[in-house]
N, C-alpha and C positions, 0 to 999 in steps of 0.2 A: 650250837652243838653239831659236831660231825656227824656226815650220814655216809653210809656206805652202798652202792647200786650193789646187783646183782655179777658183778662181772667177774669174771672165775678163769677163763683161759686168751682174752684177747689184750695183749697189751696193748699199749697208744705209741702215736707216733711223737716227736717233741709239740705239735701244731695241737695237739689233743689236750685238756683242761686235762690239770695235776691230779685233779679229783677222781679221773677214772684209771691212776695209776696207782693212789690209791685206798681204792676201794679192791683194784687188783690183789695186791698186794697183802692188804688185809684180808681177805677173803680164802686166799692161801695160805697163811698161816692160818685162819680158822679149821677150813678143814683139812691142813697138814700134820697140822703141831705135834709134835716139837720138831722144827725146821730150821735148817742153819741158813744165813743171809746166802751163802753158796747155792742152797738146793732155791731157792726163791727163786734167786737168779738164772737157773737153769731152768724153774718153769716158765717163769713170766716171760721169759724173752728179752726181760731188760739187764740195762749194763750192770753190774755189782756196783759201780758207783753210786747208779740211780736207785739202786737196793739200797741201800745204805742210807742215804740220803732221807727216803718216807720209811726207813726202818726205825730212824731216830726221832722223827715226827710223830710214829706211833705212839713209841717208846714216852716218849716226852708228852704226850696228849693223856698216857694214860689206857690208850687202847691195846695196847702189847706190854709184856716183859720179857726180860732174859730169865733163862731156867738153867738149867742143866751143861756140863762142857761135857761136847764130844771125845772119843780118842777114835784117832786115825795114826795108823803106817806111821807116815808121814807129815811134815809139815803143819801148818797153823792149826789149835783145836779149836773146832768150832763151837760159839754158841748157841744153843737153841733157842727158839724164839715161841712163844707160847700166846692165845688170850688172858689178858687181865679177867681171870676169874672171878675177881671184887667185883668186878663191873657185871649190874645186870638188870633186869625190865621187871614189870610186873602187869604180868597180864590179867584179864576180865575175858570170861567165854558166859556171857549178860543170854539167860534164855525166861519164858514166863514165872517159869517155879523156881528156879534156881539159879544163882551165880558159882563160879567156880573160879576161884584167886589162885595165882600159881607166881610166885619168884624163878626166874628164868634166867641164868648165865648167859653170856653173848655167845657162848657154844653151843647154846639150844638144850642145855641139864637143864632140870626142874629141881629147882632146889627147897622149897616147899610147896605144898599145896590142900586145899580146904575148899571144902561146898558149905555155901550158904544159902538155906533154904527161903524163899523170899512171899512175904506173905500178898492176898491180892490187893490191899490196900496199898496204892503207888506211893502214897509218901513212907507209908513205913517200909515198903521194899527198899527204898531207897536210902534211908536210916541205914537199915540194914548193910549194904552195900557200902557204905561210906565209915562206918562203924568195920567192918571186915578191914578192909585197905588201911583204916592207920594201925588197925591192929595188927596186920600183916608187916608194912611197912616200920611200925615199933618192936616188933619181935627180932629185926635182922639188922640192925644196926651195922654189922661188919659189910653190909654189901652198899656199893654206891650207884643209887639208883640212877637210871638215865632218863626213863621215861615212864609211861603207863599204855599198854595198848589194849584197847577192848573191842572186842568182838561180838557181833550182835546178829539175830534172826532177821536180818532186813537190808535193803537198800539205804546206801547213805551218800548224801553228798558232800564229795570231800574238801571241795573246795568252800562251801559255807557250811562245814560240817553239822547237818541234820538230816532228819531221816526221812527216805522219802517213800519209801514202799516198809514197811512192817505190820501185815496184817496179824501177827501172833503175836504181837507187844502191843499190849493196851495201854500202856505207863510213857510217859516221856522219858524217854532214857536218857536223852541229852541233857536233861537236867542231871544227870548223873552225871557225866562228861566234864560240865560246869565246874559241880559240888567239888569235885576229885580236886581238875586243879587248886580252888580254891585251899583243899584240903591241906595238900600236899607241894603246890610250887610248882608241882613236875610238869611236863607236858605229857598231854593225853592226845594220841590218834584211836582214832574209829573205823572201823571197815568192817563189813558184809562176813560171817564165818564162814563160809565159802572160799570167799578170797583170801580171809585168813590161812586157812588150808591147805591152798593151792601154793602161798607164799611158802608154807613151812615145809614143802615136798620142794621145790626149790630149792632153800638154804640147806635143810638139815635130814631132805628125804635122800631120794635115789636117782634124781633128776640134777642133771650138770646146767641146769640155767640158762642152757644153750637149744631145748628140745620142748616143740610145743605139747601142753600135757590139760587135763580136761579134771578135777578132783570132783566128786561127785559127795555132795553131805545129806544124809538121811538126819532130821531130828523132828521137829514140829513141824516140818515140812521139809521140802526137796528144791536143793537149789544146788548151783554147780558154779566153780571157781573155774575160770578158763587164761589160761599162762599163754601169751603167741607172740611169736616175733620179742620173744623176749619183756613182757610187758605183761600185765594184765588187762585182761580183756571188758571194759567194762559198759559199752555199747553206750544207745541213747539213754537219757535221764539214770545210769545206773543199773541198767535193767536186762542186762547182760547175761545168761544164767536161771533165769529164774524160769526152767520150764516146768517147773510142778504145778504152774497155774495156768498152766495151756487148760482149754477148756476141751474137757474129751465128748462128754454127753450132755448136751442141753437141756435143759430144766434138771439135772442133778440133783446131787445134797448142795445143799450151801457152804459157801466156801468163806474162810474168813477174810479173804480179799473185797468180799464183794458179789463176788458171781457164782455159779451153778457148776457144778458136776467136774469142778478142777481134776489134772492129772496125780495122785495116782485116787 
């Protein structure tokens, strides 16, 4: 499955992997559209030949279409280039009491979305959860999914994806993780809501991907997504962020991490 980086205004040189041209490339059409191979061309920096070339790649992958013909003065009308709106994610924001499922175009529209209240018993939560998703997933037939992304109150490691700090989740959620694909086929990624956050100020906020930025999430606790150098910041063991467990007064209330008198 293609993936697309973050990359927004640097083109590549010919010695630079085709992938970060693009990811260029697509990534201006997302947030241009509707954009004629011309206007690409004049942002990215690169030849209209090489426009051309991963326009048609898109094109043929499924990740772009043609829409609309321009008029001009003058000379050739152009086509505009749009995202495959068919194409689109379904995401999980997985918290103690509640999940919240959302269909998500590659434009970052919410194209449906629904709370499922989850009870404390972990396997029926999970029922629950899993029962929501193909129900979701059987309501939207027209749309082709790509993936599943869920988002969760805790640290995770992404690399053997489980979880390594979630003191507000008593339930294995990874077992949800499992189930999904099981369920569905699709691929499932997990990440920290935080980070989730901080991603989607990034792609679909106010921030050009270029500029380091700090998102701050208040919910069952406080924990913060940190964006630097282009990358997400996610320190040792994942643990990057998480200052709402700094410890301010010793002997405190009890914290669900473990220790006394956490921040705030």
């Amino acid at each position: 499955m293609q993936r697309f980086r973050l990359t927004r205004h640097q083109s590549a040189s010919n010695k630079t992997p085709r992938q970060i041209n693009l990811s260029l490339v697509f990534n201006l059409v997302r947030t241009r559209q509707p954009v004629s191979r011309a206007e690409l061309s004049r942002l990215s920096g690169l030849q209209r030949s090489t426009v051309s070339l991963i326009v048609e790649e898109l094109i043929s992958g499924g990740w772009i279409i043609e829409g609309e013909v321009g008029r001009l003065p003058r000379g050739r009308r152009p086509t505009f280039l749009q995202v495959n709106d068919k194409r689109a994610v379904l995401a999980l924001d997985i918290h103690p009491a509640q999940t919240t499922l959302g269909i998500v175009d590659l434009g970052g529209r919410v194209i449906s979305q629904s709370i499922v209240p989850l009870p404390d018993n972990s396997k029926l939560a999970m029922n629950a959860i899993i029962k929501a998703v193909r129900r979701m997933v059987d309501t939207h037939p027209e749309r082709a999914l790509d993936g599943i992304g869920i988002c969760v109150p805790g640290r995770a490691d992404l690399d053997q994806q489980k979880l390594i700090f979630a003191p507000n989740l008593h339930w294995p959620v990874l077992a949800v993780k499992q189930r999904i694909e099981r369920a569905t086929g699709l691929r499932v990624e997990m990440d920290n809501v935080a980070n989730a956050c901080a991603l989607s100020e990034v792609w679909f906020g106010e921030s050009d991907g270029m500029h380091d930025l700090v998102v701050v999430n208040v919910a069952e606790g406080i924990g913060t997504g940190i964006f630097a150098n282009g990358q997400l910041l996610r320190g040792e063991a994942g643990m990057a962020g998480e200052f709402g467990h700094v410890q301010m007064e010793e002997g405190g209330p009890a914290c669900a991490c473990g220790s006394h008198g956490c921040w705030p």
